[in-house]
C-alpha positions in Angstrom: 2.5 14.2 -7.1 3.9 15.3 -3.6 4.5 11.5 -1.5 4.9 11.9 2.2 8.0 10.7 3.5 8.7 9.5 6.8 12.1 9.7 8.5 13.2 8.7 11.8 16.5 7.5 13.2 17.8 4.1 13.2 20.7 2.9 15.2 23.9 1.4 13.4 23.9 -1.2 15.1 21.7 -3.8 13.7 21.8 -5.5 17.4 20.1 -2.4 18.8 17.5 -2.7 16.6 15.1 -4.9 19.3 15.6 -2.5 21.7 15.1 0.9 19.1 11.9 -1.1 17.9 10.5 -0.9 21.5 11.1 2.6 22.5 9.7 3.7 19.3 6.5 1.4 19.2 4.2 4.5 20.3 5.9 6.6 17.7 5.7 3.9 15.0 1.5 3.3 15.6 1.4 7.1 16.2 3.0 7.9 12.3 0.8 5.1 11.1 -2.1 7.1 12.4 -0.9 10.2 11.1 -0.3 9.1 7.6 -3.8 7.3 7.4 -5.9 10.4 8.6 -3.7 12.8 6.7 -6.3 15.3 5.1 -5.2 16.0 2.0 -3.1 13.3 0.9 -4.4 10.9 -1.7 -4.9 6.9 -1.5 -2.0 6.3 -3.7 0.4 8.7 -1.1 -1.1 7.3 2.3 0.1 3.7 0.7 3.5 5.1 -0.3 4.2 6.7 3.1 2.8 3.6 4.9 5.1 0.8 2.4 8.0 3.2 3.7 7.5 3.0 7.0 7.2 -0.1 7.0 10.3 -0.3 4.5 11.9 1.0 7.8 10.8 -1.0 10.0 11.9 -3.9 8.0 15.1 -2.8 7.3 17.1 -5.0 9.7 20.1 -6.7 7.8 21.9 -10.4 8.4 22.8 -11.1 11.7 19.7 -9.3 13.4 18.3 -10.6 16.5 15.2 -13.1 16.5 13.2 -10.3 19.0 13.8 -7.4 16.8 12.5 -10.2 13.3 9.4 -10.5 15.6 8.8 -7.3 16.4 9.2 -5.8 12.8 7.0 -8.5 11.6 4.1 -7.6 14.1 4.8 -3.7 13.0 4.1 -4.7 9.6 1.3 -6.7 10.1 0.0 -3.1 11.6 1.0 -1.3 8.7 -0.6 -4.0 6.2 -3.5 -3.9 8.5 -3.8 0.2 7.6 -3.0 -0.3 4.5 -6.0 -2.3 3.7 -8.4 0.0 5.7 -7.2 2.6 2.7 -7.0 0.0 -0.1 -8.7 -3.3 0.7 -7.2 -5.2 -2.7 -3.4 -4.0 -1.8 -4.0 -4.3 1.9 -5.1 -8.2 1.8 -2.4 -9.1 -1.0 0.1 -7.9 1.4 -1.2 -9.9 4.6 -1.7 -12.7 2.5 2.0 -12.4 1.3 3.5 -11.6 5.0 4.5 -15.1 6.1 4.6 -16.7 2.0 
């Protein structure tokens, strides 16, 4: 089973990472909407590519700033938000589980 995987470049520095997150907001909602109207991909894929984008998003380290906490927070809340459009039960688990 083929998964789609998203890729896009993050800075080294985790102190950037406020500043990458809002340059790339437009691409981040745009890849979301790609992956959930993706033709022939599966439900099971769209949720994979989605959990890695947002695996991404999250992927911020110790010593990150407050802003860029925030703003990856918001992203995923986007992402959970798609996922349950695809999968309703795994979509709500995870927006119940955001700030638990």
């Amino acid at each position: 089973m083929d998964t789609i995987f998203l890729k896009f470049d993050s800075p080294a520095n985790y102190n950037e990472r406020g500043d990458y997150l809002k340059r790339n907001i437009m691409d981040i909602e745009q890849k979301i909407k790609d992956i959930v109207e993706a033709p022939s991909a599966s439900v099971i894929q769209k949720v994979d590519g989605l959990l890695e984008l947002d695996r991404d998003v999250l992927d911020l380290g110790r010593g990150a700033p407050k802003e860029a906490m925030i703003l990856s927070k918001k992203y995923s809340r986007k992402i959970y938000r798609a996922i349950s459009k695809i999968d309703k039960q795994t979509g709500k688990l995870l927006l119940d589980h955001l700030d638990g």
